[in-house]
C-alpha positions as CSV (number, residue, x, y, z in Angstrom):
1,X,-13.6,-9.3,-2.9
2,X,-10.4,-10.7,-4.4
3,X,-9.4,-7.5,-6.1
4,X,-9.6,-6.2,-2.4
5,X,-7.7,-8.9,-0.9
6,X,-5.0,-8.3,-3.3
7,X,-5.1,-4.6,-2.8
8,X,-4.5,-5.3,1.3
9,X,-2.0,-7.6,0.5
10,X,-0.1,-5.2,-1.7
11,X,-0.1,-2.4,0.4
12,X,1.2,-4.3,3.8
13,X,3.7,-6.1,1.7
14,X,4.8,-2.5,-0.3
15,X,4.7,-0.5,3.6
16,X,6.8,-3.5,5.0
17,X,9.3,-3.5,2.7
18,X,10.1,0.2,1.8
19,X,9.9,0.6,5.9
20,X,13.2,-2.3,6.5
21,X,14.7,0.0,4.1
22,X,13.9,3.3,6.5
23,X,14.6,1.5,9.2
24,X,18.3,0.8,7.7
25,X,18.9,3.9,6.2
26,X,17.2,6.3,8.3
27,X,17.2,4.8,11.8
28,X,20.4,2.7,12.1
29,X,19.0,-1.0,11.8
30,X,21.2,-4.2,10.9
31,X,21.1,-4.2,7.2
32,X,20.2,-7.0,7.6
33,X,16.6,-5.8,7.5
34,X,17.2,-5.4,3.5
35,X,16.6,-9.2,2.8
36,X,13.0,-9.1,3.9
37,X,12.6,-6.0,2.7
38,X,13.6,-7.1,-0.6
39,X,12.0,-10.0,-0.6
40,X,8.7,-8.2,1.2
41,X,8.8,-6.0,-2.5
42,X,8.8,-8.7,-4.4
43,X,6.5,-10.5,-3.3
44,X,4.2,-7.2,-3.4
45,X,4.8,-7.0,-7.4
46,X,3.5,-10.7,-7.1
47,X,0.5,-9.4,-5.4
48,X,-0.3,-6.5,-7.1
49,X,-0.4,-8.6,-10.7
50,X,-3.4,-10.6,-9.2
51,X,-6.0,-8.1,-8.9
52,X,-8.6,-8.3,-11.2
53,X,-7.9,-5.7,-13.7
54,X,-8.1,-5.5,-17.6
55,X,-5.3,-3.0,-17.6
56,X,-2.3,-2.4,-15.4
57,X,-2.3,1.2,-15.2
58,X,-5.9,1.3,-13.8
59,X,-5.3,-1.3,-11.2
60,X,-1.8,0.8,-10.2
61,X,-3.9,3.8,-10.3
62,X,-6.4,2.4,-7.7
63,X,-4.2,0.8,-5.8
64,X,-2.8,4.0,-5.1
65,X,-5.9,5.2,-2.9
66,X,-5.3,1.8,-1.3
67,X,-1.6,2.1,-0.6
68,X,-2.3,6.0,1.0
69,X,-5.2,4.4,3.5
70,X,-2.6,1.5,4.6
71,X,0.7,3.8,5.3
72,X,-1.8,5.7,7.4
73,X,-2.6,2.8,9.7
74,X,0.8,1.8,9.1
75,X,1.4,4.9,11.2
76,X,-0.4,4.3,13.9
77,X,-0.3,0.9,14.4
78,X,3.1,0.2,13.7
79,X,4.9,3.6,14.6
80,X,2.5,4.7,17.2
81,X,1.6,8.2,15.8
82,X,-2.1,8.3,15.6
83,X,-3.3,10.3,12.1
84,X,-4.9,13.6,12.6
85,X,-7.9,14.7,10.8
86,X,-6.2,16.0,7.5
87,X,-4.4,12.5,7.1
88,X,-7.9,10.7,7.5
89,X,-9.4,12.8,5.1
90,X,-7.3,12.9,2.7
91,X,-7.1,9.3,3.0
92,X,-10.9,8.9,2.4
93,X,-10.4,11.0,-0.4
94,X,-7.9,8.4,-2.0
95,X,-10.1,5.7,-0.9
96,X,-12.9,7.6,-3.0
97,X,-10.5,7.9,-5.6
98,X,-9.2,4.3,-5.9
99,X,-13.4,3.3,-5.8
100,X,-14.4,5.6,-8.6
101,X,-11.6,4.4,-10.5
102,X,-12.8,0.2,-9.6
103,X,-16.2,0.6,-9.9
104,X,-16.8,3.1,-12.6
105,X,-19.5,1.5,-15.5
106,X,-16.9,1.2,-18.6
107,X,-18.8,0.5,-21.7
């Protein structure tokens, strides 16, 4: 359950910031919106270190499935575009990917 947490955590912090950095470059916002996007990364590298992992490249690798299944709802909830059926299957398919990759039996 904490790896999860973390993993949640990540993601909206990761979405957040890399979006105040659309929203400046791509959409015209105050670039102002950089400082908490900054900030917003950082604190996602925070995040990201506490998941219960014994190696970084396997908890980056999972968290990948994670980060795919959050930008989707990221999507809808934030920019209103609801995900058609290829994004939500190939966001399961991450999802199955990121749980193979947690839960496999490692001697």
């Amino acid at each position: 359950m904490h790896t999860a947490l973390f993993f949640a955590a990540a993601a909206l912090l990761e979405i957040a910031g890399c979006f105040a950095f659309w929203a400046v470059i791509r959409n015209g916002a105050n670039a102002l919106w950089l400082v908490p996007g900054g900030l917003s990364l950082i604190a996602f590298g925070a995040a990201l270190t506490q998941v219960e992992a014994a190696a970084a490249g396997r908890a980056f690798a999972a968290y990948g499935g994670v980060y795919v299944a959050a930008s989707l709802m990221w999507l809808w909830v934030v920019e209103g575009l609801r995900p058609d059926r290829w994004d939500l299957m190939g966001g399961a398919v991450c999802l199955m990917g990121a749980a193979l990759i947690v839960f496999a039996p490692r001697g």
